[in-house]
C-alpha positions as CSV (number, residue, x, y, z in Angstrom):
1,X,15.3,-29.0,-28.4
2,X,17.2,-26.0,-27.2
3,X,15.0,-23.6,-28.5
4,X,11.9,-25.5,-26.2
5,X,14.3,-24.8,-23.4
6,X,14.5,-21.8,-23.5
7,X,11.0,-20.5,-24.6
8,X,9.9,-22.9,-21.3
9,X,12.6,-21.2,-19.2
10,X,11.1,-18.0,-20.5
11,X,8.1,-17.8,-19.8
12,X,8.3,-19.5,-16.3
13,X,10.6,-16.7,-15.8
14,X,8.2,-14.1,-16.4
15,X,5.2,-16.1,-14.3
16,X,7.8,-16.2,-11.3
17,X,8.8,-12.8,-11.6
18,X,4.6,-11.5,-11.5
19,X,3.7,-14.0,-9.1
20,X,6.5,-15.6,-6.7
21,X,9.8,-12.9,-5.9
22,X,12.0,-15.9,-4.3
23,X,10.7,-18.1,-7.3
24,X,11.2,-15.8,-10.1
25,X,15.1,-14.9,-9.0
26,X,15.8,-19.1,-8.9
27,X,13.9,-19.0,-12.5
28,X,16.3,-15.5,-13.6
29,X,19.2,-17.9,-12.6
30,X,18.1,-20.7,-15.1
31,X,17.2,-17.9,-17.7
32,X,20.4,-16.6,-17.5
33,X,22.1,-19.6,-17.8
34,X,20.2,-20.9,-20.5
35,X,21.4,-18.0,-22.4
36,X,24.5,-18.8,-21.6
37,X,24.1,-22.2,-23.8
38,X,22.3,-20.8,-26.5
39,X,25.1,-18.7,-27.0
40,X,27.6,-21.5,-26.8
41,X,25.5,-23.4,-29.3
42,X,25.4,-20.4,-32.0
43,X,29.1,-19.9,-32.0
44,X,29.9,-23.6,-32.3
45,X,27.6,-23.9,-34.6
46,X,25.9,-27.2,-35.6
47,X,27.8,-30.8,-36.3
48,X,26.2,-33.1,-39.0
49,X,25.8,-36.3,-37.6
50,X,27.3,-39.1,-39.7
């Protein structure tokens, strides 16, 4: 689920930043805090559900 995240977040990033300059910097926000969480996520590291 996280990984659909940020491959969405991705590449609307990089249609904002060829098409729309205000849009794209709003989208580089989201990107970069996306990252953020991935990060967060590989460090924790994953929980088995019981």
């Amino acid at each position: 689920m996280l990984w659909t995240i940020f491959v969405v977040l991705l590449v609307l990033w990089l249609v904002g930043l060829v098409s729309f300059h205000a849009v794209g910097a709003y989208i580089h926000i989201l990107l970069v805090l996306a990252l953020i969480v991935l990060l967060i996520q590989l460090f924790s590291g994953r929980r088995a559900a019981l």
